[in-house]
N, C-alpha and C positions, 0 to 999 in steps of 0.2 A: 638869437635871443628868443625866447619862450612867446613875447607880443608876435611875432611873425609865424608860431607854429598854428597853423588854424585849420590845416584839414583836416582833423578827427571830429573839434568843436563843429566847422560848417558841416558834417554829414550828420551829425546828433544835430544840430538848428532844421534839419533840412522839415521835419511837423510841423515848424511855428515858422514861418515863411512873414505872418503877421511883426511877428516879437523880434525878430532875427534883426532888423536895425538896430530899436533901443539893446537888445543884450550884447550886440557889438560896441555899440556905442559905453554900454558901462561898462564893460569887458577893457577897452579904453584907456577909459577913468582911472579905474585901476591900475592898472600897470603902468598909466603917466607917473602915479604915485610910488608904487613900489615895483619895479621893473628886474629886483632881486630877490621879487619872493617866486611859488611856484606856485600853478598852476595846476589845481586837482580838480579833475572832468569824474561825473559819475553819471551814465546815462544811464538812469533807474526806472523803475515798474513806475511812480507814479510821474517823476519828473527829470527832467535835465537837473542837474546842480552842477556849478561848478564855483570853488572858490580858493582862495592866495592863502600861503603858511610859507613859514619860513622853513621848516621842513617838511619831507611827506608824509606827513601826519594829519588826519584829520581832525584829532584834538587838537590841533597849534593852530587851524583857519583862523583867519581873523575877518574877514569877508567873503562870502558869497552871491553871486547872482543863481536864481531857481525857476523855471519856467512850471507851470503844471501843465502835466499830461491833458487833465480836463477843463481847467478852470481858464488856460492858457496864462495866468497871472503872471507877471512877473514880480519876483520878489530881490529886494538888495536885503541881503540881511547879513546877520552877526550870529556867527557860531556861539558867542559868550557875551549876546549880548543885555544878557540879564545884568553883567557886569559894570555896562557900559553908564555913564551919566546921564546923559537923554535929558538936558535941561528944559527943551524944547515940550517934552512929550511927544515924539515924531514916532517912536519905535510901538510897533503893533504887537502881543505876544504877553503871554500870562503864563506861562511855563519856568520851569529852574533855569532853563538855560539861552535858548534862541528867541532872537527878537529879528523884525525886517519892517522896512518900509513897501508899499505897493508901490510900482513904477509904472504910470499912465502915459507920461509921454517927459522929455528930452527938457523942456520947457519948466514942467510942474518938478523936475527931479531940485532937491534941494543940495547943489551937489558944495557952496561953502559950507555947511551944516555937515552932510555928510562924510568931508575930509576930514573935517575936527573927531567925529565918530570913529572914525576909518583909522586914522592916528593913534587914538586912544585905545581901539580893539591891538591894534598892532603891537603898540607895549605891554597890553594883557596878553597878547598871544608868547610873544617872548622870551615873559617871564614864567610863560607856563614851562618851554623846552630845559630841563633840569640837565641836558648834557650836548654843549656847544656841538658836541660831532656830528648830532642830528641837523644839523644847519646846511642845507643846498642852496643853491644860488640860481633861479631862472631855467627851471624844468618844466613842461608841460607834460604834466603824467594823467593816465586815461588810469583813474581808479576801480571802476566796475563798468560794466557794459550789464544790465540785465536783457536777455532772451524776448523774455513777454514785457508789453508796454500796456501800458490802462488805455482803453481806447475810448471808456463811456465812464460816466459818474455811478457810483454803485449806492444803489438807498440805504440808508441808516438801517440798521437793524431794529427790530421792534423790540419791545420789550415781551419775554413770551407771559403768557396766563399764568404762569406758576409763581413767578419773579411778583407779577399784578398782587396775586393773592397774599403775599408775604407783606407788606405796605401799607 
């Protein structure tokens, strides 16, 4: 089963030495819940991501866990979770589409609230898959591996003189 495939994830965890209990620990979480969906790893230039769909599709996610390259943050978030209810007001995010809570510690994780979430992205994701064949059962698939990894925070760009003058 896919909860016991972990050596690709521990060699991508092996930067955040810090993070690597809680993102096991929600890594978990998850799969106590759905232990039929899969598992998509993308070790990216700015971060880890890794999160559950019913097929390997990265539009069908229905949850992620995201560490930063820089920030080390961890993030639980929702590929759709613009979609989501969030009666609470818990979900961070201003965007058309992705919303995430920050994950501080084991403790502060609000994880009955989050199942309710979790649930509910699950049957959005679902209903996204328009053709049942697309449907796997319990793969852990390594989606991209990027080469280069962000090693420092990079400053905002300025705005130049010309852009000033137009304003």
């Amino acid at each position: 089963m896919s909860k016991d495939q972990t050596k690709d994830l521990l060699k991508f965890l092996k930067p955040f030495p810090d993070q690597a209990e809680i993102v096991l620990w929600l890594r978990e979480f998850v799969w106590d819940l759905y232990p039929k969906a899969n598992e998509l790893i993308y070790d990216n230039y700015n971060a880890l991501a890794f999160g559950w769909s019913p097929t390997d599709k990265v539009g069908h996610t229905f949850c992620s866990i995201a560490i930063g390259r820089t920030s080390k943050n961890i993030h639980f978030g929702f590929y759709w979770g613009s979609e989501l209810s969030d009666p609470e007001k818990l979900l961070i995010g201003e965007g058309n589409q992705y919303r995430y809570t920050l994950v501080i510690s084991k403790k502060d994780f609000p994880q009955a609230y989050i199942k309710k979430l979790v649930k509910e992205a699950y049957t959005n994701s679902l209903a996204k898959v328009k053709d049942p064949k697309q449907i796997k059962e319990g793969l852990t698939i390594v989606k991209s591996i990027s080469p280069v990894k962000r090693t420092k925070k990079v400053p905002a760009k300025k705005k130049s003189a010309k852009k000033k003058l137009k304003k």
